[in-house]
Backbone as numpy.savetxt, mean C-alpha at the origin, in Angstrom:
# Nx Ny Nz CAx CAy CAz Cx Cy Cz
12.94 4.46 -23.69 14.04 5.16 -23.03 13.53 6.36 -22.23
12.50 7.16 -23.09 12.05 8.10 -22.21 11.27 8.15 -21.21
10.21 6.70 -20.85 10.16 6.17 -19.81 10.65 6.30 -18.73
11.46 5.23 -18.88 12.43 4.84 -17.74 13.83 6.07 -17.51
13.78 7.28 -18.22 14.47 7.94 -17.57 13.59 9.20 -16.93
12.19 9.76 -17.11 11.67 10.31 -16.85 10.62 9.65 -15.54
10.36 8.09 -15.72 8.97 7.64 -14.72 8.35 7.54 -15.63
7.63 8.62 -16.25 6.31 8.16 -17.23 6.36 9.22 -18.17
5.42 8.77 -19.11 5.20 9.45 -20.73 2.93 9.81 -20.53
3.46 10.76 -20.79 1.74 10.63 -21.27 1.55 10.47 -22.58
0.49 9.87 -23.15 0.45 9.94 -24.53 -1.15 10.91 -24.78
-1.23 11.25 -26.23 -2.08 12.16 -26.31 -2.71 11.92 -27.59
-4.10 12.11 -27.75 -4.61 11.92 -28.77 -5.50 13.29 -29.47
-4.47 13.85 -30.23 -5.09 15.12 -31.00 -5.57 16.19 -29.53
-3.93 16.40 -29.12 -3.59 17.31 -28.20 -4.79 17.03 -26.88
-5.14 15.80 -26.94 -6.17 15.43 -25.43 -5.39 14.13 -24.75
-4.95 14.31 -23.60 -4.26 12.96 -22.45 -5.31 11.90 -22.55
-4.53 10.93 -22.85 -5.43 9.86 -23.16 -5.04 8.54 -22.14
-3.59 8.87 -22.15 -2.96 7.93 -21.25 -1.91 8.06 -20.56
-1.28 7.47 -19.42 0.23 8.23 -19.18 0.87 6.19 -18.93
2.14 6.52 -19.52 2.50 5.09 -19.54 4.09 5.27 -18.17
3.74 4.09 -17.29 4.78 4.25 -16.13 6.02 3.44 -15.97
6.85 3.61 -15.42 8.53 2.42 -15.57 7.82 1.63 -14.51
8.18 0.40 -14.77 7.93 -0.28 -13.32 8.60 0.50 -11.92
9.48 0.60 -12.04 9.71 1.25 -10.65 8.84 2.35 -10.31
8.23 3.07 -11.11 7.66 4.29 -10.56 6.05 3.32 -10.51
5.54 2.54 -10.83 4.56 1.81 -10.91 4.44 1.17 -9.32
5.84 0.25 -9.31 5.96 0.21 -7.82 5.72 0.39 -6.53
6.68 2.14 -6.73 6.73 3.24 -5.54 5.35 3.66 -5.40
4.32 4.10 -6.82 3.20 4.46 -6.54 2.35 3.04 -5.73
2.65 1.88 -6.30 1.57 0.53 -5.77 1.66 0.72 -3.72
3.39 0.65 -3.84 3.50 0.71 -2.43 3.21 1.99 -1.55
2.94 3.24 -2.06 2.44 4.12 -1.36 1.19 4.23 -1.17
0.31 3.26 -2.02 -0.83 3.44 -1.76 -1.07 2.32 -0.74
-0.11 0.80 -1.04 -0.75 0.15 0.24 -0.10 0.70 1.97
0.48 1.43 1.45 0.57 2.36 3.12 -0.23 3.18 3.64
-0.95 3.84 2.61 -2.15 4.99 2.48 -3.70 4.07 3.23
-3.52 2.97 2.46 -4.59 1.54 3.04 -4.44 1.26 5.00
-2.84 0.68 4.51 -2.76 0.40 5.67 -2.99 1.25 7.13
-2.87 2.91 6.54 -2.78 4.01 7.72 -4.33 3.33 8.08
-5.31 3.67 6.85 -6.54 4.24 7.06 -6.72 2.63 7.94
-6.58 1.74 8.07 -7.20 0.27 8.12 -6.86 0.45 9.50
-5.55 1.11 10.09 -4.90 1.40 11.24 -5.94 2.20 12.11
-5.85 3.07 11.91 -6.94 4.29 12.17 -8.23 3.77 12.87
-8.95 3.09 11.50 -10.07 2.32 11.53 -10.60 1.61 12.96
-9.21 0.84 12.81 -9.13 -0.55 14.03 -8.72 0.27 15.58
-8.04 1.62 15.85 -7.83 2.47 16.62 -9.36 2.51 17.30
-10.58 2.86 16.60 -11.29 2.90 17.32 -12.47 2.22 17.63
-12.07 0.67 17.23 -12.73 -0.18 18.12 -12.48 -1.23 19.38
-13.43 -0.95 19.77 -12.87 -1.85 21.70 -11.70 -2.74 21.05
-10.75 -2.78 22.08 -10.24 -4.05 22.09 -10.11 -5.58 22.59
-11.22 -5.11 23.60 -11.61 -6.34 24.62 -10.80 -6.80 25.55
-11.07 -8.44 26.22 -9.99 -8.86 27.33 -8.68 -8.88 27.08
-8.63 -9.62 25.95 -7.15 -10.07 25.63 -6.75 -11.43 25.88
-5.33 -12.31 25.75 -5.17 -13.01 26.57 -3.30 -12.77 26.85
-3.25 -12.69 28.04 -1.73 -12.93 28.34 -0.92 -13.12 27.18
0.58 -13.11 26.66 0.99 -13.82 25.76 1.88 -15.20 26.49
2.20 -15.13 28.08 2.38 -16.22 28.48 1.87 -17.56 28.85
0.28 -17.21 28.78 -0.60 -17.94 28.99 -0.50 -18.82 26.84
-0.73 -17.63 25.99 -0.78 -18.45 25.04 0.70 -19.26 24.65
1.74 -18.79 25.17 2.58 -19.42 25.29 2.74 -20.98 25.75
2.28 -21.06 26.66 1.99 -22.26 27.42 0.66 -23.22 26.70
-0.11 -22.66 26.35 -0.81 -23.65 25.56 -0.53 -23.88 23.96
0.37 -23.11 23.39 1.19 -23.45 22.23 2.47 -23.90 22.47
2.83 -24.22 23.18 4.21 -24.77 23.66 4.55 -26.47 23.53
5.11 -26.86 22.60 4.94 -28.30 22.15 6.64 -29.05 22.85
């Protein structure tokens, strides 16, 4: 109960943090903020390499066009 109304519990072993236990939702929110934290840096990353020619998207249009 105190979980899931707080997020998380730490537990302690002879007054030392040993562990902190999380609700899924706060397990979640943390999973998905970190794959945004990923995704910035991966963003970033790819910002500064060439991007090269390219191709049209009408051109690939036309040769995927069934």
């Amino acid at each position: 109960d105190t979980v899931q109304k707080l997020g998380l519990v730490y537990l302690f072993q002879h007054s030392d943090p040993k562990a902190v236990v999380l609700s899924l939702d706060e397990f979640y929110r943390l999973q998905e903020a970190f794959e945004d934290y990923l995704d910035e840096k991966d963003a970033a990353q790819l910002a500064t390499e060439p991007r090269g020619k390219g191709t049209p998207l009408k051109n690939l249009a036309k040769r995927y066009d069934n």
